[in-house]
C-alpha positions as CSV (number, residue, x, y, z in Angstrom):
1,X,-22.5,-12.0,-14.5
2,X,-23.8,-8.8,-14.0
3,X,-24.0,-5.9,-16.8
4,X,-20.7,-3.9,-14.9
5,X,-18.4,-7.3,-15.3
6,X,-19.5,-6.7,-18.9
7,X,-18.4,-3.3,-19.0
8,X,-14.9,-3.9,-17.6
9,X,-14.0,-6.6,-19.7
10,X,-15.0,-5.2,-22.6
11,X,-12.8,-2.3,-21.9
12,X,-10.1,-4.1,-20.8
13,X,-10.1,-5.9,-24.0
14,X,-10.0,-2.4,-25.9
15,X,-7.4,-1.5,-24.1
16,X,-5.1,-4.0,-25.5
17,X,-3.3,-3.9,-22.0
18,X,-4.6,-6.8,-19.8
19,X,-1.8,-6.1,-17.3
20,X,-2.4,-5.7,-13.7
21,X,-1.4,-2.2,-14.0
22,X,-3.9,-1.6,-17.0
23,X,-6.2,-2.7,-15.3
24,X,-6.1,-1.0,-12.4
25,X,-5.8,1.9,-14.0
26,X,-9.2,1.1,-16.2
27,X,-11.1,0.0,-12.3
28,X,-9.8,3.2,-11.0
29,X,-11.5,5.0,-14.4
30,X,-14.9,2.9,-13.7
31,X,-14.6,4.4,-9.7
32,X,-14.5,7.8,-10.7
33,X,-16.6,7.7,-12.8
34,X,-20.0,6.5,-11.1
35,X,-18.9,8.8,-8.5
36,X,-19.4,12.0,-11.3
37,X,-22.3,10.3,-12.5
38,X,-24.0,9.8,-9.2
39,X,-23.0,13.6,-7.7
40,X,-24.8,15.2,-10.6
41,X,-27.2,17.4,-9.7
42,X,-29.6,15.8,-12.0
43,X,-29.7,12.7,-11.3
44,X,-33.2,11.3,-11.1
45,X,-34.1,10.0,-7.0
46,X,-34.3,6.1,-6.9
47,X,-31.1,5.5,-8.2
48,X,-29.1,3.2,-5.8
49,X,-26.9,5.2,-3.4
50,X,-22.9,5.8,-4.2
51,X,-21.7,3.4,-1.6
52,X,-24.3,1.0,-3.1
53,X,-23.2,1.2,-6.7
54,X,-19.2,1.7,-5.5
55,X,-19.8,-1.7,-4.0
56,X,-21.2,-3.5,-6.7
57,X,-18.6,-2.3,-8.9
58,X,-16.0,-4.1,-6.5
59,X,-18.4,-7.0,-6.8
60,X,-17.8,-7.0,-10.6
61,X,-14.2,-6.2,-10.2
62,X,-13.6,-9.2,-8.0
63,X,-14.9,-11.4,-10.8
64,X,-13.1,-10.2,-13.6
65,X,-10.0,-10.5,-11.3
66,X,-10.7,-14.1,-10.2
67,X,-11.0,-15.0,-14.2
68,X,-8.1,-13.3,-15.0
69,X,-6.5,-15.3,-12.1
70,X,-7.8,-18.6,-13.4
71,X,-6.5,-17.4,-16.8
72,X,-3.0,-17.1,-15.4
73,X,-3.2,-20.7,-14.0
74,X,-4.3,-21.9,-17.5
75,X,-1.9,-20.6,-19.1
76,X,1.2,-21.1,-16.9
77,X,0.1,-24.1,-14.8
78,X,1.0,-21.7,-11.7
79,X,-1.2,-20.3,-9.3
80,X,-0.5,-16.9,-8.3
81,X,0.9,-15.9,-4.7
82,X,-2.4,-15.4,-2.3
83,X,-0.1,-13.3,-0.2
84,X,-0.3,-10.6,-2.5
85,X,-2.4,-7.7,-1.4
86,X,-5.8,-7.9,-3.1
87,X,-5.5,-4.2,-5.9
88,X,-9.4,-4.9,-6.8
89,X,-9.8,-3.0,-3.8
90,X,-7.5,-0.9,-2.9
91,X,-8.1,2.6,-4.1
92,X,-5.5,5.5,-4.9
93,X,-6.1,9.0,-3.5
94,X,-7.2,11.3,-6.1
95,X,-5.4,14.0,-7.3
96,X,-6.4,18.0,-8.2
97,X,-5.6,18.7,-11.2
98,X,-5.0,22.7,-11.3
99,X,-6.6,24.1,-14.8
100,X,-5.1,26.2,-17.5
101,X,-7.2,29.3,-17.6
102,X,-5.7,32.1,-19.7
C-alpha cells in the first residue's frame, strides 16, 4: 500500500460520500492537484516527473477501486458488471474558471 492509497481513502472517508461519483470527484481533486504542485516554479529538481507521479496516483486509484469493488461483493454477494468503463482512469477536461476582479 503505498502512502497515496492512504491519502485517498482517508479522504474519501472524510468525505462521508463513498459513491462512485464522490469519488471521482475526490481522484479528479488528487489529479489536479500534483499537477499545481509539480508546475511550481519552485519546486526542488529530483522530484519524479508529472507523468511519473500522474501514474502512480492511477496506480493508487486502481487499488482503492478494486477494494471498494470487493467491498460491494461483500456486502451484496454480487459482483459488479466488468463491462462498465473503468472511471479510475478516465479524466474530465478541465474547465477555466473566469475571475471576479472588480
Amino acid at each position: 500500500m503505498s502512502a497515496l492509497t492512504s491519502v485517498l481513502r482517508q479522504a474519501i472517508q472524510r468525505s462521508n460520500d463513498t459513491t462512485v461519483e464522490g469519488r471521482q470527484r475526490i481522484y479528479a481533486s488528487a489529479r489536479r492537484g500534483i499537477e499545481r504542485l509539480l508546475a511550481r516554479a519552485d519546486m526542488p529538481t529530483g522530484h519524479d516527473s508529472l507523468p511519473t507521479q500522474l501514474h502512480r496516483l492511477e496506480e493508487a486509484i486502481k487499488e482503492v477501486e478494486r477494494e471498494f469493488s470487493a467491498d460491494d461483493r461483500d456486502h451484496t454477494g454480487l459482483q459488479l458488471d466488468s463491462n462498465l468503463p473503468d472511471l479510475s482512469t478516465e479524466r474530465r477536461p478541465r474547465r477555466s474558471r473566469a475571475k471576479n476582479r472588480t
